[in-house]
NUKOLLO-42407 format. One record per residue (C-alpha): y, z, x. Coordinates in nm, 2 decimals, padded with zeros to 4 digits. Layout:
N
       v       w       u
       Y       Z       X
...
***
This chain:
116
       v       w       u
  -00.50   01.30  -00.92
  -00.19   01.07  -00.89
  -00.41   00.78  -00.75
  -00.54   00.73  -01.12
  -00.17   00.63  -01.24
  -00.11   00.46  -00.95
  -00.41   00.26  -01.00
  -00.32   00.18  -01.37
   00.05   00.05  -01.26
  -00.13  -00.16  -00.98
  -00.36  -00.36  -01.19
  -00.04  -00.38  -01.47
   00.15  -00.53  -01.20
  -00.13  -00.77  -01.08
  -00.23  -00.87  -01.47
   00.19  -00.96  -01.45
   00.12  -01.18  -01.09
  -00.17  -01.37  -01.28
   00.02  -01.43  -01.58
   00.37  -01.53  -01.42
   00.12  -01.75  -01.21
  -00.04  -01.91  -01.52
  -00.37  -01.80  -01.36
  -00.70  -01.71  -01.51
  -00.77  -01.40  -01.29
  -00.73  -01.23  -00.97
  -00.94  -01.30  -00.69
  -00.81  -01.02  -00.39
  -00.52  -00.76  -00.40
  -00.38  -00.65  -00.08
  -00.16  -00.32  -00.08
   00.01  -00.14   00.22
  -00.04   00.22   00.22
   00.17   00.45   00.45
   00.04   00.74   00.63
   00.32   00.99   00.47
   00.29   00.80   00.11
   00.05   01.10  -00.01
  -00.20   00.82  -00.14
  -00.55   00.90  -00.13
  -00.66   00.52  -00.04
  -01.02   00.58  -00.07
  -00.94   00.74  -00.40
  -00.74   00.46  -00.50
  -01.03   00.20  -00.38
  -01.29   00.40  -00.60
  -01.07   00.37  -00.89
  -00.98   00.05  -00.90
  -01.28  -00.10  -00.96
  -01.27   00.09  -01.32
  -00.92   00.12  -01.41
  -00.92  -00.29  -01.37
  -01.25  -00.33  -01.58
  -01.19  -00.57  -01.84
  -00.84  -00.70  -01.75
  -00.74  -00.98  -01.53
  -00.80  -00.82  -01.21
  -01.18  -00.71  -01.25
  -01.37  -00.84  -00.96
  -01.07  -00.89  -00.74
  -01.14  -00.74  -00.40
  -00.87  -00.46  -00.27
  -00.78  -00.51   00.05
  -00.60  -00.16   00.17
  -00.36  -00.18   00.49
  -00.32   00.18   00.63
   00.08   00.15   00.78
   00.13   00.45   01.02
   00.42   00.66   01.02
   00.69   00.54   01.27
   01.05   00.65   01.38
   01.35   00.49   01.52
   01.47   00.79   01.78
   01.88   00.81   01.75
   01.88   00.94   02.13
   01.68   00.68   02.33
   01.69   00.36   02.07
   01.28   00.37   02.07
   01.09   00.26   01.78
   00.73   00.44   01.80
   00.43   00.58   01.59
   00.52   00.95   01.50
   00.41   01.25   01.66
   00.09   01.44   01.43
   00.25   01.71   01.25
   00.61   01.67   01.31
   00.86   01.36   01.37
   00.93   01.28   01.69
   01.01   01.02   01.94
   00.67   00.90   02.11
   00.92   00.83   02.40
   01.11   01.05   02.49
   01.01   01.38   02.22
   01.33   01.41   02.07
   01.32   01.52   01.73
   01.65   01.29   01.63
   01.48   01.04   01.50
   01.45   00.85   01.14
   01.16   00.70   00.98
   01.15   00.36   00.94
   00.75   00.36   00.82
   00.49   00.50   00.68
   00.61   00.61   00.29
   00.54   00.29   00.14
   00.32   00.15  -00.12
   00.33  -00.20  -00.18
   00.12  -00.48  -00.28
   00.10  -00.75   00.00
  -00.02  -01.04  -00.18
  -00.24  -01.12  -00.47
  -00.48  -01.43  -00.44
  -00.56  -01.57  -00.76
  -00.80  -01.77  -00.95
  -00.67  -02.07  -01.18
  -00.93  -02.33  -01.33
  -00.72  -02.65  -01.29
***
């Protein structure tokens, strides 16, 4: 289960956000999550909660934005979502196409809580 490290480097990377920030904790983490990224989010969201026990980002709500897989056809210039089960162009079904969404895995934003 990859989501488990993935987890861990998340909340190391929003412990780093709260401390560059000079922050006491974080409040929400947002993360994109593409459709071809092979990330289990609901895995991911049911991990989180644990792997970030006792660090700076326990209690921060994760926010999880699914990003669907889209293409950029090399034939007709169309940028649209990609075909279930094989890239293609939603326009015009040619296969020339490259993707331009729907690997990534990024954090968004992180909100976070400071005292002052």
């Amino acid at each position: 289960m990859h989501e488990l490290s993935i987890a861990v480097a998340l909340v190391e990377q929003v412990e780093a956000v709260v401390s560059r920030e000079g922050a006491v904790r974080a409040t929400k983490v947002a993360i994109a999550v593409g459709a071809l990224s092979g990330v289990d989010a609901e895995a991911l969201r049911s991990l989180f909660p644990l792997v970030s026990e006792g660090t700076k980002a326990e209690g921060a709500e994760l926010g999880i934005d699914a990003v669907a897989a889209r293409v950029r056809c090399r034939a007709c210039g169309g940028e649209t979502e990609a075909r279930p089960h094989f890239v293609s162009c939603g326009a015009c079904g040619s296969q020339d196409v490259e993707l331009v969404a729907g690997r990534e895995l990024n954090i968004t934003s992180v909100e976070v809580f400071d005292e002052r």
